[in-house]
C-alpha positions as CSV (number, residue, x, y, z in Angstrom):
1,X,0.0,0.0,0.0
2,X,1.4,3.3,-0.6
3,X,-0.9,5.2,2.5
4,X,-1.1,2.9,4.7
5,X,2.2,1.2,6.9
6,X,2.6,-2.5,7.3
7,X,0.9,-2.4,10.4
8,X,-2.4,-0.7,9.1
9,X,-2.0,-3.7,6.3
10,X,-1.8,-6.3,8.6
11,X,-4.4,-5.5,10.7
12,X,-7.0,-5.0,7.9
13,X,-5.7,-8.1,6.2
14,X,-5.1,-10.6,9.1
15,X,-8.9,-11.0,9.7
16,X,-9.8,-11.3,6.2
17,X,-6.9,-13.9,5.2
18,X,-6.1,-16.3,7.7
19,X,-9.7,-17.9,8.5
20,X,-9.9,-18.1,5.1
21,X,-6.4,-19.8,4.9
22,X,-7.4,-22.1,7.5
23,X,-9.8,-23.7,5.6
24,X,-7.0,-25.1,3.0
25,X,-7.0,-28.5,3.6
26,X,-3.5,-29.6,1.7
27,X,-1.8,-26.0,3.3
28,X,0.5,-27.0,6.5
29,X,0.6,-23.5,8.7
30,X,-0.1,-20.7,5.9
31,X,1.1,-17.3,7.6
32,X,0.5,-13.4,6.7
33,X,3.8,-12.7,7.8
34,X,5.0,-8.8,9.0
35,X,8.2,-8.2,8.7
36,X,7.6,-4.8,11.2
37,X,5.2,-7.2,13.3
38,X,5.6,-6.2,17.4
39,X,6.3,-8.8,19.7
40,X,3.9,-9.3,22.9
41,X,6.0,-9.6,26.2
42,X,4.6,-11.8,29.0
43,X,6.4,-11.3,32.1
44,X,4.9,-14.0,34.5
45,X,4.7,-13.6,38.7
46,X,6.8,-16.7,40.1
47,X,5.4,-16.3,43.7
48,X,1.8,-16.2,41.6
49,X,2.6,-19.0,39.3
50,X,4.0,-21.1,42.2
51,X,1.1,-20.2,44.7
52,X,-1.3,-22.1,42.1
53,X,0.7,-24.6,41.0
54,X,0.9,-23.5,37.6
55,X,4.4,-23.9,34.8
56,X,4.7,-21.9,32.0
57,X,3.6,-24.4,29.6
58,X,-0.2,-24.2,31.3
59,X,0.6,-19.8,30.2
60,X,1.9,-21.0,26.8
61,X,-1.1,-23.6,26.0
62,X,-3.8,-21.3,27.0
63,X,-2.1,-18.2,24.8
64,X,-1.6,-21.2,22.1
65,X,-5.3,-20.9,22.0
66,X,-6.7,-18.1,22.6
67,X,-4.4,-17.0,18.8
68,X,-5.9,-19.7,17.3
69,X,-8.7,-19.3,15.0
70,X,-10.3,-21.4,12.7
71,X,-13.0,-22.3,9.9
72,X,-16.6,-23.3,10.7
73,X,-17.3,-24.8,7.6
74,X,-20.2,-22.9,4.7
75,X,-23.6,-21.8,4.7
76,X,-25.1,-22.1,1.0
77,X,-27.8,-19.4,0.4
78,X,-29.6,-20.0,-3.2
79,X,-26.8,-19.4,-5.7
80,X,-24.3,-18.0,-3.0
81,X,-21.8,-19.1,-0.2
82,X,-21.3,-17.8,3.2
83,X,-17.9,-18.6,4.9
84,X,-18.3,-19.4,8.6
85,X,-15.3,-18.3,10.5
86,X,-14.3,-18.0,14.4
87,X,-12.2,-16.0,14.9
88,X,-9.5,-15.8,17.3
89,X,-10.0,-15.3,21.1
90,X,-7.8,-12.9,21.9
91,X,-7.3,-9.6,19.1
92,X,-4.9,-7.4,21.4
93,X,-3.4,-7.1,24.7
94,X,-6.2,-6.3,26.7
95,X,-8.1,-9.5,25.5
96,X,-5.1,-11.7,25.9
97,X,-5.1,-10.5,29.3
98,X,-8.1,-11.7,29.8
99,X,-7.2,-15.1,28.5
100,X,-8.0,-17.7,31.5
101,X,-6.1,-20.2,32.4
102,X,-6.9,-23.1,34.2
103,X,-5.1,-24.2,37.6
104,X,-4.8,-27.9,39.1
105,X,-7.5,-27.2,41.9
106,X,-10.3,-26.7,39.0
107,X,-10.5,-22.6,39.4
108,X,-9.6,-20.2,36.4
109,X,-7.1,-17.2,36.8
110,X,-7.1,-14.3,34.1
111,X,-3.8,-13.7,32.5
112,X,-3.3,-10.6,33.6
113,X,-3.3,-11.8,37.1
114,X,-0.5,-13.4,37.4
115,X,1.9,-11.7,34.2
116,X,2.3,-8.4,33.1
117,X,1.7,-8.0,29.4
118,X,3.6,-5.4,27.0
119,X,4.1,-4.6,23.2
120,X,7.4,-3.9,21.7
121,X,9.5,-3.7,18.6
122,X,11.3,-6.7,17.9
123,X,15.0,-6.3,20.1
124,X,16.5,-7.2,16.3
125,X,14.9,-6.9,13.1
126,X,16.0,-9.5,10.8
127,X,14.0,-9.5,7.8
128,X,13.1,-7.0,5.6
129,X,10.7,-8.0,2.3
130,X,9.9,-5.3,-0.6
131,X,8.7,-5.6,-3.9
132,X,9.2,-3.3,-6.6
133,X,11.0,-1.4,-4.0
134,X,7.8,-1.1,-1.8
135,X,7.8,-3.1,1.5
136,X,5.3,-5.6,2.0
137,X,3.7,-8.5,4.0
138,X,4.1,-11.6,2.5
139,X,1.2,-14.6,2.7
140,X,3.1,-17.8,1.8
141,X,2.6,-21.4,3.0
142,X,3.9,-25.1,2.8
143,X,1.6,-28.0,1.8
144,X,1.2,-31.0,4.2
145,X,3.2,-34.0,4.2
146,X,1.1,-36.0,1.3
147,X,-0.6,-32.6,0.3
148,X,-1.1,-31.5,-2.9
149,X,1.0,-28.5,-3.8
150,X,-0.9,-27.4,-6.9
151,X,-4.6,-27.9,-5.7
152,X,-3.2,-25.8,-2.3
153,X,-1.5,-23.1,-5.0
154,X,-4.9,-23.0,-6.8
155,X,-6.8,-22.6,-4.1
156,X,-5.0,-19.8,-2.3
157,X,-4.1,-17.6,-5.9
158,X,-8.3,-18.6,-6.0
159,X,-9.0,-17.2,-2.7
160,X,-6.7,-14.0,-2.9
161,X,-8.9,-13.5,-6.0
162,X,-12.9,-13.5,-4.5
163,X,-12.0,-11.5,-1.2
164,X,-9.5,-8.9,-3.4
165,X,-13.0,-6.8,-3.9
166,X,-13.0,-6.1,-0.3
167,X,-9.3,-4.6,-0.6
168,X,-8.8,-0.7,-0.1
169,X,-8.2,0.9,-3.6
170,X,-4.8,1.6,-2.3
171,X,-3.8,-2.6,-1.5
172,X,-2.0,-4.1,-4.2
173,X,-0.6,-7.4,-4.6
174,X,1.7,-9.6,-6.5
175,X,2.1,-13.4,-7.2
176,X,5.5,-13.8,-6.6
177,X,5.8,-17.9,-6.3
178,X,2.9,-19.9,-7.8
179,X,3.8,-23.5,-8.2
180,X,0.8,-24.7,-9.8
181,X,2.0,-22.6,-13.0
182,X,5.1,-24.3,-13.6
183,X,3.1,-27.9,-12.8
184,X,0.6,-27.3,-15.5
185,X,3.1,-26.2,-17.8
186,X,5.7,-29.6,-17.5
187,X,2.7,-31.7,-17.6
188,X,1.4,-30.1,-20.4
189,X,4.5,-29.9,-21.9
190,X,5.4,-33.9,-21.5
191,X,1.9,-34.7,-22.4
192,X,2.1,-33.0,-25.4
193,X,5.6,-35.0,-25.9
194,X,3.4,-38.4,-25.3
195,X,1.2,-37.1,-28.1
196,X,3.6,-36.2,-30.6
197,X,6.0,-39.5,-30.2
198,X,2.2,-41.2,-31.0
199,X,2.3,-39.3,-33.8
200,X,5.9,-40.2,-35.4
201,X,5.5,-43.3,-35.0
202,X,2.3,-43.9,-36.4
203,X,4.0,-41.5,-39.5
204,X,6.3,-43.9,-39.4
205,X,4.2,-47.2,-39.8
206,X,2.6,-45.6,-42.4
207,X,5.3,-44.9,-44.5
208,X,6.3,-48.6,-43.8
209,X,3.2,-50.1,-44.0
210,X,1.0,-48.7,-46.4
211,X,-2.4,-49.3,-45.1
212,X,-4.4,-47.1,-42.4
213,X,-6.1,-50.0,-40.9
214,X,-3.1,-51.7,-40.5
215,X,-1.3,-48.7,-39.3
216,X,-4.3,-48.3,-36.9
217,X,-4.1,-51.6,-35.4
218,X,-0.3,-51.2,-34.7
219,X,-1.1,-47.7,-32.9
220,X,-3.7,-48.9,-30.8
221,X,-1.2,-50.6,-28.6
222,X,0.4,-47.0,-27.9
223,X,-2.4,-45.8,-26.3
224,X,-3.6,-49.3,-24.6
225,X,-0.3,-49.9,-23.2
226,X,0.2,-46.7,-21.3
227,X,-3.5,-47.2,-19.9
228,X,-2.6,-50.2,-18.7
229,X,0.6,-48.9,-16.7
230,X,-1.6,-46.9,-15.1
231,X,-3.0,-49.9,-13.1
232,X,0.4,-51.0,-12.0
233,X,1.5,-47.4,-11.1
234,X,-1.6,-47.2,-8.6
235,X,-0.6,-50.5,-6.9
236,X,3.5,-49.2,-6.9
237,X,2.1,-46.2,-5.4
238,X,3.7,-44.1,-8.2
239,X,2.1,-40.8,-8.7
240,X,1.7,-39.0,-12.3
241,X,4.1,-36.4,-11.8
242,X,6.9,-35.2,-14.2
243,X,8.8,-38.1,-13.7
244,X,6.7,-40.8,-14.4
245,X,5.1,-39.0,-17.6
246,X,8.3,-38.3,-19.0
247,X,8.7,-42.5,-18.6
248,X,5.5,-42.8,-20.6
249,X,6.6,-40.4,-23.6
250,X,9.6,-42.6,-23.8
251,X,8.0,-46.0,-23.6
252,X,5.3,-44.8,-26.4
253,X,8.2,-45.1,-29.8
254,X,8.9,-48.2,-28.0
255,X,5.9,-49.9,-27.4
256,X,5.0,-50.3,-31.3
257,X,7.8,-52.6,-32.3
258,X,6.1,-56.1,-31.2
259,X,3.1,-55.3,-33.3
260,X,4.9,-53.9,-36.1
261,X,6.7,-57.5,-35.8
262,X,3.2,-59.5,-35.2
263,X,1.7,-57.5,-38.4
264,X,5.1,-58.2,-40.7
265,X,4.5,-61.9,-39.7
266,X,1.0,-62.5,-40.4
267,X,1.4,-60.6,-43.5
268,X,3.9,-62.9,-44.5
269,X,1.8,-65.9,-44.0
270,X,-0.9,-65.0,-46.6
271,X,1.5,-64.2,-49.0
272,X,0.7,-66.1,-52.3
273,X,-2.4,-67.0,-50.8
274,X,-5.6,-66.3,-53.7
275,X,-9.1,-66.3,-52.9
276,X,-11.3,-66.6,-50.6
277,X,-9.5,-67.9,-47.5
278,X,-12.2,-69.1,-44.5
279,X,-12.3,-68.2,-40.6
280,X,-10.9,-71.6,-39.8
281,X,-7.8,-71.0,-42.2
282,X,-7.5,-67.2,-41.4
283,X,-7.4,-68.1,-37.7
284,X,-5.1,-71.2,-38.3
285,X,-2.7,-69.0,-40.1
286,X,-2.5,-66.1,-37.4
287,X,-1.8,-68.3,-35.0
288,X,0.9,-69.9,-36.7
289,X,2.2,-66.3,-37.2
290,X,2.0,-65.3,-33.5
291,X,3.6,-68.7,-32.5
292,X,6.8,-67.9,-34.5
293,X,8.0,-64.8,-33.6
294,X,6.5,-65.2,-29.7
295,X,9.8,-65.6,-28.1
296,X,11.6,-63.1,-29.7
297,X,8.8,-60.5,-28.7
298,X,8.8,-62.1,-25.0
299,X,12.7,-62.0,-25.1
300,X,13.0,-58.8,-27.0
301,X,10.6,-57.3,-24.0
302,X,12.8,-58.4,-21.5
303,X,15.9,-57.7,-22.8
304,X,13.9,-54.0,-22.7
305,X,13.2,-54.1,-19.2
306,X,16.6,-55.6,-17.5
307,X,18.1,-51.9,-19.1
308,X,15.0,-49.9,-16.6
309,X,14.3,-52.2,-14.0
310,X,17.7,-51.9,-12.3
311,X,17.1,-47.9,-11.7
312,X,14.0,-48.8,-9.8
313,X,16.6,-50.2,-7.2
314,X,18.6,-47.6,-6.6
315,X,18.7,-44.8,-3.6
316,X,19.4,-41.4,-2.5
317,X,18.7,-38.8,-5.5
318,X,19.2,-41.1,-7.7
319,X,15.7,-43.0,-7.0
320,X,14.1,-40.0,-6.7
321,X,14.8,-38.9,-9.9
322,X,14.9,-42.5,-12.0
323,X,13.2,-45.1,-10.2
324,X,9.3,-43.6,-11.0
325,X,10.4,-43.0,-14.7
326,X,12.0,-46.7,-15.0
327,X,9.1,-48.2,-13.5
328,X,6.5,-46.2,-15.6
329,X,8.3,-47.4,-19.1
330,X,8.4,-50.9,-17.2
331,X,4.8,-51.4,-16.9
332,X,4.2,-50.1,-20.5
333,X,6.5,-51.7,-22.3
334,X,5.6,-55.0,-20.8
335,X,2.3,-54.6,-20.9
336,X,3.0,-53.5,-25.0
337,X,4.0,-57.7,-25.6
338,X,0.8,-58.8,-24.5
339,X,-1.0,-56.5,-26.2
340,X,0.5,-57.1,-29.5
341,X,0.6,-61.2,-28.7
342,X,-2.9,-60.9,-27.9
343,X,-5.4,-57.9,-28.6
344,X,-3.3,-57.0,-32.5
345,X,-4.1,-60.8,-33.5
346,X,-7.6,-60.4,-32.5
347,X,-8.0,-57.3,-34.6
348,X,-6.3,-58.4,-37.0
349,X,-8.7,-61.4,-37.9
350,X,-11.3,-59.5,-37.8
351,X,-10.5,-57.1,-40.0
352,X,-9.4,-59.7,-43.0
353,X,-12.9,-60.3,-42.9
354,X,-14.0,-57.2,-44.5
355,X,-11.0,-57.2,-46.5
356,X,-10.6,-57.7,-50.4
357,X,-6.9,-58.0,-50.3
358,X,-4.0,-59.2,-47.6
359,X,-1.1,-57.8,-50.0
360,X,-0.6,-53.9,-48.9
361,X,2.0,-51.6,-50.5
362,X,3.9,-49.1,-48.8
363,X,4.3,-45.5,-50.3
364,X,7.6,-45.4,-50.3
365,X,8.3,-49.3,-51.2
366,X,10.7,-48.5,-54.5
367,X,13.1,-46.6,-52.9
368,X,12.9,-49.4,-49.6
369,X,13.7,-51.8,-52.0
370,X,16.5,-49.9,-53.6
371,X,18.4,-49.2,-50.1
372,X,17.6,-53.0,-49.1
373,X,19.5,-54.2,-52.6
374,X,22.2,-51.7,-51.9
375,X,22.5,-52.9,-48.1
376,X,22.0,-56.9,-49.4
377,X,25.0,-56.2,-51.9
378,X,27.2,-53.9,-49.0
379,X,26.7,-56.9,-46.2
380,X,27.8,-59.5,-49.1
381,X,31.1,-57.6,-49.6
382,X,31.9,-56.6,-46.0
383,X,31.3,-60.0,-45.2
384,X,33.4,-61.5,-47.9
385,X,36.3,-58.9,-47.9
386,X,38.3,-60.1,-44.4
387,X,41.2,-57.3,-44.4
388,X,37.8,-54.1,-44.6
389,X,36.1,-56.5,-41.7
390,X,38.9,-56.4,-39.5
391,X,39.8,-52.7,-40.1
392,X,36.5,-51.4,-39.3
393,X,36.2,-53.2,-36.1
394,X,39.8,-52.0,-35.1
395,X,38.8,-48.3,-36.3
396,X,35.6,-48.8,-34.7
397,X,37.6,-49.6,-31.3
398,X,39.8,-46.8,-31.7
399,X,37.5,-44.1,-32.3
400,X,35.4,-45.5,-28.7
401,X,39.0,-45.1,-27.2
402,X,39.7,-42.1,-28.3
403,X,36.1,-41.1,-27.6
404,X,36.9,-42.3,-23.4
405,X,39.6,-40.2,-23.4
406,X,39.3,-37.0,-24.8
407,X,35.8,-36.1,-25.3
408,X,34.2,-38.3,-22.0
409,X,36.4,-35.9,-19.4
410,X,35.2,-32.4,-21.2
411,X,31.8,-32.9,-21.0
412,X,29.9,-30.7,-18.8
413,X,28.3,-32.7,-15.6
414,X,25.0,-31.7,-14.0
415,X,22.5,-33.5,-12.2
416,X,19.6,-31.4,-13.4
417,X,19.9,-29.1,-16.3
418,X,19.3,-25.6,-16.2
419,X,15.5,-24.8,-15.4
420,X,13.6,-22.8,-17.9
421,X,12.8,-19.6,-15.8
422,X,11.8,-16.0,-15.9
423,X,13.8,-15.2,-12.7
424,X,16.8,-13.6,-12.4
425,X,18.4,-13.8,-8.8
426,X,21.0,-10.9,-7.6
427,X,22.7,-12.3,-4.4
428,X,24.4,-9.6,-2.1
429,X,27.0,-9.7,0.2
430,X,28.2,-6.8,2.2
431,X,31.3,-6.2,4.8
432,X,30.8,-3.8,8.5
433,X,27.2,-3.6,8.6
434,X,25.9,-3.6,12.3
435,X,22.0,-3.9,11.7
436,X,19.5,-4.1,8.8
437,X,18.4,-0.7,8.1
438,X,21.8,-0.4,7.0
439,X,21.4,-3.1,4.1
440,X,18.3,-2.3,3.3
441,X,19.5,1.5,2.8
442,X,21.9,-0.1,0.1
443,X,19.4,-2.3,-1.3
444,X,17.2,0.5,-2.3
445,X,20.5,1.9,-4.3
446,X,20.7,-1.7,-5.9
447,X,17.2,-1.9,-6.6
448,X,16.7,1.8,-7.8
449,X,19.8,0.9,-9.9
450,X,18.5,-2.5,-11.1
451,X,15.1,-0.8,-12.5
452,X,16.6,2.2,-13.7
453,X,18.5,-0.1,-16.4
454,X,17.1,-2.7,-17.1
455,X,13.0,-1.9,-15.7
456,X,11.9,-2.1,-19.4
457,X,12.6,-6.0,-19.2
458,X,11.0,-6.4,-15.7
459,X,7.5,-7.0,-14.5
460,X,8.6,-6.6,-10.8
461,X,11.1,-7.1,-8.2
462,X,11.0,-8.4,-4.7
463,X,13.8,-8.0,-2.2
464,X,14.8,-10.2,0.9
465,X,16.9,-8.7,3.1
466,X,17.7,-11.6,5.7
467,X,20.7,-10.1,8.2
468,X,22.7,-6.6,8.0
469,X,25.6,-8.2,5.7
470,X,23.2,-10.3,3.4
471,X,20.1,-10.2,0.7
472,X,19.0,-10.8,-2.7
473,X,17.1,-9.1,-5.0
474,X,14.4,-11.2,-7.4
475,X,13.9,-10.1,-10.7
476,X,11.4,-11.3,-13.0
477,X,11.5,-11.3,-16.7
478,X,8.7,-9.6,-18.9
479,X,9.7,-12.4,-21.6
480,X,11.8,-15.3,-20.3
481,X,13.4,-15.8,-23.8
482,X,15.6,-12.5,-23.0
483,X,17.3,-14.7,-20.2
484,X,20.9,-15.8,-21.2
485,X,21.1,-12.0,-22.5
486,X,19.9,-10.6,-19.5
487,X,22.0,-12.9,-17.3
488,X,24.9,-11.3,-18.9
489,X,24.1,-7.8,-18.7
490,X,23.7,-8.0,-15.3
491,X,26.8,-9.7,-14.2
492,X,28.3,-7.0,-16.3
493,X,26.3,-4.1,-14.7
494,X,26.8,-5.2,-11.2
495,X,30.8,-5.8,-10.6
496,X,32.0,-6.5,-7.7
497,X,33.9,-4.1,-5.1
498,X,35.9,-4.4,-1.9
499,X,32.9,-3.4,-0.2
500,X,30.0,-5.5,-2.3
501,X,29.9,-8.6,-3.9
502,X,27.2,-9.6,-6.3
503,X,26.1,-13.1,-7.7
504,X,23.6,-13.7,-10.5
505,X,22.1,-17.0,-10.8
């Protein structure tokens, strides 16, 4: 606000916000925080306190309570909603005084009986929060052990939204951390990746294959397969999360090779076969087909899954970011064999029963049969020529060699690559500072400084000062595609002193 002081805002906020906040089921303690909040001394009477047998913690349970407020549930109304609320016992001083306490002998005692109650400034301030140079309270909280931290981000950038009518014209705010954004966007993003390997494949059978029905009945196992793993995720307890979907984009190219074999096969049993062929013979020949190349699809599969399984095993960070992405392309790609074993056979006969022909050509079939001459006749001569075998496989084991040793060491190593971000983060470190008015003097030069530069590119800032030597400024990006350009301008703009040092991450 740019009338009223922090204390103003928190005490026209505080009643509005944190019923409302209570009533967030997956939030674990969400707080309006003020950084200029006063602190409430209680100074108890020993010779009281002993008198009535009371201990301090009997004083810190009852105050415990009488802060505590809560949510009484809703009253619907026709078309509308009333909140219920109860609000907290105690709203000052003089009511916490009054806050009664209960002694071993069954009788109550007011607070202010046996404490004297006072409200101060903090002895040290330690935090200072501002954004776009103004400062601010900040509402933030942490989801529950097993909570959901996008339905609790939804529903508090939700609630901010229906009470922000009954904000003064002067409040403004700013959503400064939302982590349900960035968890629709990777979904999104790796279900659109699911999609579109879907796609290239089925391109690609289509280019091989030459039929759409055909092509169709290899695709369906993309789909069916990942489906499937869903059953097995629930009883692993694996949750869809990044992880795991980025397991089933890479399973889905995968998961159409046994079909694409099945399909091959039975074609290549009703080759040369003329007219009318019946049920009995279809059915005989398909199985046939499936019974030949059965164990190479089962072996195939499992050759497959000894490469993932082993990452399901492992611990530490490692698990955490493998074992849910090895499991998921696990329970695909194994499920992939039996549907292509099973359900593509079964389609499969029932389609040559509305069809005229079993001979299908692909589109591109001259020029496959040209490369397969010219890699028939290649194999014949590498094969018969001993001196070219042998030289290739030594080249061969040279170039890995030389691979091992000179390019293997230079790579860059990471455990997580660089995040895609509209945040810029300033880190600063001063020297002699005694208290934090005296960093948060020289953060307003760095932040005036900051947006006087660069304020075109920025949609807002928000400083943390956190002790008198130490805070950072967070700057966020208009358009996140300016940020290895910004990054550099600002590690050339801010340079480093004897007196200030500055980090940009």
């Amino acid at each position: 606000s740019d009338t009223q002081d922090l204390d103003s805002l928190y005490k026209f906020l505080e009643p509005i916000l944190i019923p409302r906040l209570a009533s967030i089921h997956d939030a674990n303690r969400p707080i309006l925080y003020n950084p200029s909040k006063k602190e409430i001394q209680i100074v108890l009477n020993p010779e009281k306190m002993a008198s009535l047998q009371l201990y301090p913690r009997d004083v810190q349970n009852a105050v415990a309570s009488a802060l505590t407020g809560g949510s009484g549930g809703s009253v619907t109304m026709g078309l509308g909603t009333l909140d219920v609320i109860m609000g907290r016992q105690a709203k000052g001083i003089d009511d916490l005084g009054k806050t009664l306490i209960r002694t071993p002998k069954g009788s109550t005692i007011a607070l202010s009986e046996i404490a004297q109650l006072a409200a101060a400034p903090p002895v040290t301030q330690t935090q200072v929060y501002k954004t776009s140079g103004a400062p601010c309270l900040i509402l933030f909280a942490t989801p529950r052990p097993g909570g959901n931290v996008k339905r609790m981000s939804e529903e508090i950038v939700q609630m901010v939204k229906e009470i922000e009518p009954a904000f003064t014209p002067d409040i403004k705010y700013k959503v400064l951390v939302d982590p349900s954004l960035f968890i629709r966007s990777a979904v999104n993003n790796v279900m659109q990746e699911v999609v579109l390997a879907a796609f290239l494949a089925v391109l690609v059978l289509f280019l091989f294959v030459g039929n759409l029905k055909n092509v169709i009945t290899a695709a369906i196992e993309i789909p069916l397969s990942i489906v499937l793993a869903f059953i097995l995720m629930r009883i692993a307890g694996i949750n869809l999360n990044l992880v795991s979907l980025g397991g089933l984009a890479l399973s889905a190219g995968m998961n159409v090779d046994a079909s694409v074999v099945v399909m091959e096969n039975i074609f290549r049993q009703f080759e040369g076969i003329k007219g009318p062929i019946s049920l009995d013979m279809r059915l005989e020949l398909i199985k046939k087909a499936v019974g030949e190349v059965r164990l190479p699809i089962i072996a195939s599969t499992i050759a497959s899954l000894v490469v993932f399984l082993p990452l399901a095993f492992t611990s530490g960070l490692s698990h955490g970011l493998l074992s849910d992405l090895a499991l998921a392309v696990a329970f695909s790609h194994g499920f992939s064999a039996l549907v292509a074993l099973i359900l593509v056979p079964t389609v499969r006969l029932q389609l040559m029963s509305s069809e005229s022909s079993t001979v299908f050509k692909s589109p591109i079939e001259h020029w496959l049969k040209k490369i397969e001459a010219n890699y028939k006749r290649a194999l014949i001569k590498f094969m018969d020529h001993r001196r070219l075998k042998y030289g290739v496989y030594l080249g061969l084991t040279l170039a890995l060699a030389t691979l091992i040793v000179m390019v293997l060491p230079n790579l860059p190593r990471e455990i997580i690559g660089r995040p895609d971000t509209d945040r810029l983060v300033i880190n600063v470190r001063t020297q002699g500072n005694k208290s934090v008015k005296q960093m948060e003097s020289q953060m307003e030069e760095v932040d005036a400084n900051l947006t006087g530069k660069f304020g075109d590119h920025l949609k807002h800032t928000f400083t943390t000062i956190y002790e008198p030597n130490g805070a950072s400024i967070v700057a966020r990006l208009q358009d996140k595609k300016e940020m290895l350009s910004l990054w550099k301008q600002f590690e050339a703009h801010f340079k480093n002193t004897p007196f200030i040092q500055y980090s940009v991450v």
